[in-house]
TORVEX-134055 format. One record per residue (C-alpha): residue number from 1; residue in three letters; x, y, z. Coordinates in steps of 0.25 Angstrom, whole numbers, plus 5000, padded with zeros to 4 digits. Layout:
<nodes>
NUM|ala|X|Y|Z $
...
</nodes>
This chain:
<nodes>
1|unk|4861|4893|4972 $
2|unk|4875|4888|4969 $
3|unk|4884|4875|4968 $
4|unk|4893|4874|4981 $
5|unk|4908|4877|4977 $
6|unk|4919|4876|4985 $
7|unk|4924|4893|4986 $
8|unk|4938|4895|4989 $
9|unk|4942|4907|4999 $
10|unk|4958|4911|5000 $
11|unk|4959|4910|5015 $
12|unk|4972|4918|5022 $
13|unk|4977|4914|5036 $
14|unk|4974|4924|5046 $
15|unk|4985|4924|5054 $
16|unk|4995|4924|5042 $
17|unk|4992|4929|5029 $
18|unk|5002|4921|5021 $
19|unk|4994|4909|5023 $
20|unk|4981|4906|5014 $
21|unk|4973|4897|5009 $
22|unk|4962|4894|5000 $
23|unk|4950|4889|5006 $
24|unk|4937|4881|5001 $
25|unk|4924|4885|5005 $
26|unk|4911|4879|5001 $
27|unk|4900|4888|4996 $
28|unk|4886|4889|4999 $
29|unk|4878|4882|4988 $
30|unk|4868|4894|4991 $
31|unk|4868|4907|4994 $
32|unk|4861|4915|5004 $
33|unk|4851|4925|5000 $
34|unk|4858|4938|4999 $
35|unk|4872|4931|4994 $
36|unk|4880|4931|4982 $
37|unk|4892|4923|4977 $
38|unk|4902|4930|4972 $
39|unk|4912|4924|4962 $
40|unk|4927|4932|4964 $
41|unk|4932|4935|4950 $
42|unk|4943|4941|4954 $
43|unk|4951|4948|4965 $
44|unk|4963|4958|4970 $
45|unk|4973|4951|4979 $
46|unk|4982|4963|4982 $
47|unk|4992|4965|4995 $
48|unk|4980|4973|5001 $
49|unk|4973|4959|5003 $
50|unk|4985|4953|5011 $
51|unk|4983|4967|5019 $
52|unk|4969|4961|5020 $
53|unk|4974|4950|5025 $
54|unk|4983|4956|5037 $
55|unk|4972|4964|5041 $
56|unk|4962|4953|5042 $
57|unk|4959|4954|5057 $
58|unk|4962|4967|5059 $
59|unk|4953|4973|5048 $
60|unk|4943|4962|5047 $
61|unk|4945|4956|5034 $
62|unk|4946|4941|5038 $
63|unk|4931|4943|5043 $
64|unk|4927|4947|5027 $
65|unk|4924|4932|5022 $
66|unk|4926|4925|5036 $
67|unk|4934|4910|5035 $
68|unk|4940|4901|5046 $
69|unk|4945|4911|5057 $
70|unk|4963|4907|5055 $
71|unk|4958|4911|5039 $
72|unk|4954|4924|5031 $
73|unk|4948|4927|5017 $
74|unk|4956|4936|5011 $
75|unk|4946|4949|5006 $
76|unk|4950|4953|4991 $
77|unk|4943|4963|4983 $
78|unk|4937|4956|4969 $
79|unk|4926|4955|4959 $
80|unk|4915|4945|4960 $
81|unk|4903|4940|4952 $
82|unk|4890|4938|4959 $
83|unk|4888|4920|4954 $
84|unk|4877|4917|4964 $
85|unk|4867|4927|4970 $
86|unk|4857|4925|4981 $
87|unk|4856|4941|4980 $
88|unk|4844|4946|4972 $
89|unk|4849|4960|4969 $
90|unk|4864|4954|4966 $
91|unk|4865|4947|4952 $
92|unk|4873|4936|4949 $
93|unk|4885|4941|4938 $
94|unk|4887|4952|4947 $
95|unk|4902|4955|4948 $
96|unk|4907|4963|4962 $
97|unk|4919|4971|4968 $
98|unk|4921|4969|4982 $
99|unk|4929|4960|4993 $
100|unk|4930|4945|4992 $
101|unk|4936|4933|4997 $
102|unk|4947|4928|4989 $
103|unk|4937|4917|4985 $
104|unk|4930|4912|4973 $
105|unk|4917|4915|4977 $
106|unk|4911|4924|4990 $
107|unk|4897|4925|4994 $
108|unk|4893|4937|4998 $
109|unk|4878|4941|5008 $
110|unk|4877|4954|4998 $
111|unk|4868|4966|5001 $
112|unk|4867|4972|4987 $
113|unk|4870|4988|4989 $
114|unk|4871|4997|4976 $
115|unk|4881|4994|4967 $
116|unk|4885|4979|4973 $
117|unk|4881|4971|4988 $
118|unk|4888|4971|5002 $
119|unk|4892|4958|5008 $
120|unk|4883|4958|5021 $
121|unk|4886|4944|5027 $
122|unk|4887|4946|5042 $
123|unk|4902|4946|5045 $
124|unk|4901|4957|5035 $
125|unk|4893|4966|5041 $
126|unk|4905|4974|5048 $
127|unk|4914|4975|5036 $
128|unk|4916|4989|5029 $
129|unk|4907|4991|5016 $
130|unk|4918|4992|5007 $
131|unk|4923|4978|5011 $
132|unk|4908|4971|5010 $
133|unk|4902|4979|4998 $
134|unk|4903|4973|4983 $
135|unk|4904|4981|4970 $
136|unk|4896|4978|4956 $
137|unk|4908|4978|4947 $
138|unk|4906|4975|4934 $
139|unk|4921|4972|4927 $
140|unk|4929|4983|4923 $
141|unk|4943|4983|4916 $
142|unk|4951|4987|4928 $
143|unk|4946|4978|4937 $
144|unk|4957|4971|4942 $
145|unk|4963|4986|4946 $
146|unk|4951|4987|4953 $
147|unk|4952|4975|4960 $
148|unk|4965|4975|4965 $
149|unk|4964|4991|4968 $
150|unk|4950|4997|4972 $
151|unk|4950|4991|4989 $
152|unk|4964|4997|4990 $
153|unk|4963|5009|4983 $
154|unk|4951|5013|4990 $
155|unk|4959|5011|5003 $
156|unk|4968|5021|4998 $
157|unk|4959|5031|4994 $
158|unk|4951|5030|5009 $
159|unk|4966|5031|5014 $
160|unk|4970|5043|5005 $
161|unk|4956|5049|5008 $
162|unk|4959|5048|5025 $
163|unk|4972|5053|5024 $
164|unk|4968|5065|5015 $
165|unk|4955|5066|5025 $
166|unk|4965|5070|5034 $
167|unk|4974|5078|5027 $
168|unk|4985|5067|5026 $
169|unk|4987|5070|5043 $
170|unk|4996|5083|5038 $
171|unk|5005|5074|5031 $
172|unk|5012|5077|5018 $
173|unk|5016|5064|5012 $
174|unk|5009|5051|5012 $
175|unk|5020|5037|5014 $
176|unk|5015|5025|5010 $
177|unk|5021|5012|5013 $
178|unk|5019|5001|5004 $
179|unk|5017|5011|4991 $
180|unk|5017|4999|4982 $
181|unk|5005|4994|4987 $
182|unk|4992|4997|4979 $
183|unk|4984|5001|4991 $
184|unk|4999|5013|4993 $
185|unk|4998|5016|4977 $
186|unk|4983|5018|4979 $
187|unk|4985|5029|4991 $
188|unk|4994|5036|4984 $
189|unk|4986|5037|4971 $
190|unk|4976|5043|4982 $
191|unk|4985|5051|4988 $
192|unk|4991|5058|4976 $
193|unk|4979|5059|4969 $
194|unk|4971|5064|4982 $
195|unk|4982|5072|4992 $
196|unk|4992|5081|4993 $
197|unk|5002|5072|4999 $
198|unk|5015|5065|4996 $
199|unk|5014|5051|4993 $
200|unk|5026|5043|4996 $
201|unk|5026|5026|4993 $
202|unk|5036|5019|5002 $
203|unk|5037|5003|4997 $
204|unk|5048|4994|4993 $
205|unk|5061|4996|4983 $
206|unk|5054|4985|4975 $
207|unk|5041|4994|4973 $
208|unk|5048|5009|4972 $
209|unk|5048|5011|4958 $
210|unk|5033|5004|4954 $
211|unk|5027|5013|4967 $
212|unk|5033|5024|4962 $
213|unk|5032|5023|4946 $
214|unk|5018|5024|4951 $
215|unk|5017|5038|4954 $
216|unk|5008|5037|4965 $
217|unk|5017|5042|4976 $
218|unk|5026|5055|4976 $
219|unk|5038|5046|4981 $
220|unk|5040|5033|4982 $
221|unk|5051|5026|4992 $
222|unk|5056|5013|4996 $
223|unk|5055|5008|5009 $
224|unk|5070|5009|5012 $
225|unk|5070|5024|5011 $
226|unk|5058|5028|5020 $
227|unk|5069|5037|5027 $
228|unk|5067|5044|5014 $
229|unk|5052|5050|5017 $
230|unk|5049|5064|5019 $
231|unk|5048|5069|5032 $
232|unk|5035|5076|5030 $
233|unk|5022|5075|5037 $
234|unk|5017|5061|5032 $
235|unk|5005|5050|5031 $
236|unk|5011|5035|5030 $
237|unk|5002|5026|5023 $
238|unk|5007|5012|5028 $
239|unk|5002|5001|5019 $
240|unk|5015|4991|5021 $
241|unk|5012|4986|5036 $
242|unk|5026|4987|5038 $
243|unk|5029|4994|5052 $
244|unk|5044|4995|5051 $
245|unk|5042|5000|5037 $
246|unk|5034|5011|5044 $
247|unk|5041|5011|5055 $
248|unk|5051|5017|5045 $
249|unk|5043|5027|5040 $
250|unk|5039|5032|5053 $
251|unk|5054|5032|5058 $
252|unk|5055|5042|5044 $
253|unk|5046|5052|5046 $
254|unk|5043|5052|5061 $
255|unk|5032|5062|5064 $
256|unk|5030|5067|5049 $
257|unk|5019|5054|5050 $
258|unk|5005|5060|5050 $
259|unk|4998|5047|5050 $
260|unk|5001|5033|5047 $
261|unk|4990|5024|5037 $
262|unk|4991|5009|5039 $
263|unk|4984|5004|5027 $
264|unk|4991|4990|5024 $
265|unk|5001|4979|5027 $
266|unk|5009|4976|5013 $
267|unk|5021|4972|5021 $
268|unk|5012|4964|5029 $
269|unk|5023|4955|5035 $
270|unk|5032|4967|5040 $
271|unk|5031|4968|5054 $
272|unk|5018|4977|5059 $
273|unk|5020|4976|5074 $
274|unk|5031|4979|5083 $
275|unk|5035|4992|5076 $
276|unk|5031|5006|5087 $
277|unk|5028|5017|5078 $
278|unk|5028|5032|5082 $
279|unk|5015|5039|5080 $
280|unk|5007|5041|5072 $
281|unk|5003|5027|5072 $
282|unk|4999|5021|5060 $
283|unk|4983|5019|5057 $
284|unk|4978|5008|5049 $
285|unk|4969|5015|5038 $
286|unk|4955|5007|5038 $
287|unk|4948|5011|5023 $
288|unk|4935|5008|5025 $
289|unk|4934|5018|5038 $
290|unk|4938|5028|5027 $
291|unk|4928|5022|5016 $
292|unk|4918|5024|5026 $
293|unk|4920|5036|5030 $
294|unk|4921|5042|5017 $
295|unk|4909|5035|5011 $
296|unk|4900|5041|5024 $
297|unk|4907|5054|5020 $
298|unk|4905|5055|5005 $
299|unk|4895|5044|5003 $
300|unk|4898|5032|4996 $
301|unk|4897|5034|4982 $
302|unk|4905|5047|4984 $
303|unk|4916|5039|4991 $
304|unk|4915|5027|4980 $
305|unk|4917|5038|4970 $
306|unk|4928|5043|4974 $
307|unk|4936|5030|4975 $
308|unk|4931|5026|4961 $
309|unk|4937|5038|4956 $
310|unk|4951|5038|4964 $
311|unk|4950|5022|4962 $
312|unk|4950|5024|4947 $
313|unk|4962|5035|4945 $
314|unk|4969|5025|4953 $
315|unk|4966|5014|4945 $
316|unk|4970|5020|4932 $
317|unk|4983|5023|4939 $
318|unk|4987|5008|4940 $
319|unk|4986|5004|4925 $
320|unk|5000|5008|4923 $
321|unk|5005|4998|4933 $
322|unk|4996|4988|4938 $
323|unk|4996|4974|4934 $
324|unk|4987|4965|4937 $
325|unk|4991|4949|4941 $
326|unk|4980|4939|4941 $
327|unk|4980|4927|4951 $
328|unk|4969|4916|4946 $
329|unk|4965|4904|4956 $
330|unk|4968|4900|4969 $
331|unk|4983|4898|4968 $
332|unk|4987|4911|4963 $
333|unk|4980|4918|4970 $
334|unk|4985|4913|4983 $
335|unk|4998|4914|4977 $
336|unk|4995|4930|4974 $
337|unk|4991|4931|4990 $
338|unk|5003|4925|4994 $
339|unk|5012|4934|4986 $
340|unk|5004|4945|4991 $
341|unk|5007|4942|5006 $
342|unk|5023|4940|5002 $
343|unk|5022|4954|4995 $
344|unk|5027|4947|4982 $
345|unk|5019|4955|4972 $
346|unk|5021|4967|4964 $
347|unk|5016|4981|4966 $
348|unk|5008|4982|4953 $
349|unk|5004|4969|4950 $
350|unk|4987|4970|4954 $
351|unk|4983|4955|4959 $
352|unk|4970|4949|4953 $
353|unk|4964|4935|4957 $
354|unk|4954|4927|4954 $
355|unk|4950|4912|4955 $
356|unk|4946|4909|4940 $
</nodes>
């Protein structure tokens, strides 16, 4: 049993993201057998949630924690406590890793499983594991790191993994656009750590000297002299979105591109149509086909192992520069998301929010 409150869900317009809104919900005064309340501590709001944000329809997201259809719940990756339980086998006190809604409080139809539960309400059902599944997580000191880093690493170890699996499509060098971006340093963390390839950072002159005073990538080049790239055999890991921006890449190294990732849109409102590309074209790089496949292939715990492991020498690699910003209540953290749409955020600032 519980009071009914008035829970408040940060809402963002489907059709343009700049626009949001927070919107009161009421909550049950009951839950259902089987549920659990979770109460959000606290949350990453990162540029890889406004990429969850433009690939709402395409990828699904918008159907996580449905809302009015012109709206969407914006998924973020957070901790949680367990406040109300209608679950025997899930205590109250419980604190959880997983996906949320920027919300105060979510209710979850849990399916315990080893280690956490699943969220197996029906619109649910046909969503990847990794997206539904949540974590016992008792607090550690580098929670925050965790927080803001553990989805979007993971996608760039699966994406370093694929391109390994098949021998970087005879290419010598990796390019990756946006190499400012946590999800681009990540990759090349991986890619150094894991492959026998050049790893080369293209991002903006304002970001030059902090993406390369991170000795992740072999070389690191503004975007004004992509005529500068080595013409040699080559994998482009485009995680800006940008298509003229690539388009420029393409026009440099012709038929030395192998293959071309699509992973993310950080310059989300650079034009993404209209601009003819030679072959090959670029394929958008899905992580959890790769999860899955991987975890068929080496068993989970295996799998989950591995990225522990590759998870914590990278984390131990961002003490030296990242710097964490809080955003507490409403307000700020609307004001964070905005600023993350405009791109007006620094490279190593890591964003935390929480409601209290």
């Amino acid at each position: 049993m519980r009071s009914p409150k008035a829970d408040v869900h940060f809402e963002i317009e489907r059709r343009d993201i700049r626009h949001s809104r927070w919107a009161p919900t009421i909550a049950a005064e009951t839950l259902a057998a089987g549920e659990v309340l979770l109460t959000l501590e606290r949350a990453a709001l990162t540029s890889n949630n406004v990429s969850y944000a433009l690939s709402g329809d395409m990828l699904d997201y918008w159907s996580f924690f449905p809302t009015e259809p012109a709206w969407g719940r914006l998924p973020v990756m957070g901790f949680g406590v367990v406040t109300a339980s209608a679950n025997s086998e899930i205590a109250i006190g419980g604190r959880y890793f997983g996906f949320f809604p920027l919300a105060d409080h979510h209710v979850v139809s849990a399916r315990p499983s080893a280690g956490g539960f699943s969220d197996v309400a029906p619109w649910r059902e046909k969503h990847a594991a990794a997206y539904r599944n949540f974590d016992l997580a008792p607090p550690t000191l580098h929670d925050d790191a965790l927080l803001i880093f553990r989805g979007l690493f993971i996608t760039s170890f699966l994406l370093e993994d694929f391109l390994r699996e098949h021998n970087h499509f005879g290419a010598e060098q990796v390019v990756v656009l946006s190499a400012s971006s946590k999800t681009a340093i990540a990759l090349a963390h991986c890619l150094r750590k894991s492959s026998k390839v050049n790893v080369v950072g293209l991002t903006s002159t304002r970001n030059t000297s902090f993406t390369d005073s991170l000795d992740e990538y072999h070389q690191v080049l503004s975007y004004d002299q992509i005529a500068a790239l080595d013409a040699r055999p080559t994998v482009v890991v485009d995680m800006s979105g940008n298509m003229p921006m690539l388009a420029q890449v393409y026009a440099a190294l012709g038929t030395n591109i192998k293959h071309c990732a699509s992973v993310g849109a950080t310059h989300w409102d650079a034009p993404r149509h209209g601009v003819m590309l030679p072959d090959p074209q670029p394929q958008f790089f899905f992580a959890p086909s790769q999860l899955s496949k991987r975890g068929k292939e080496w068993s989970r715990d295996v799998l989950n192992q591995r990225i522990a492991e590759a998870l914590d020498s990278f984390l131990a690699s961002t003490d030296a520069w990242l710097q964490i910003r809080r955003s507490v209540g409403s307000a700020a953290i609307g004001e964070l998301y905005a600023a993350l749409v405009r791109g007006d955020t620094q490279p190593n600032e890591g964003n935390i929010v929480s409601f209290t």
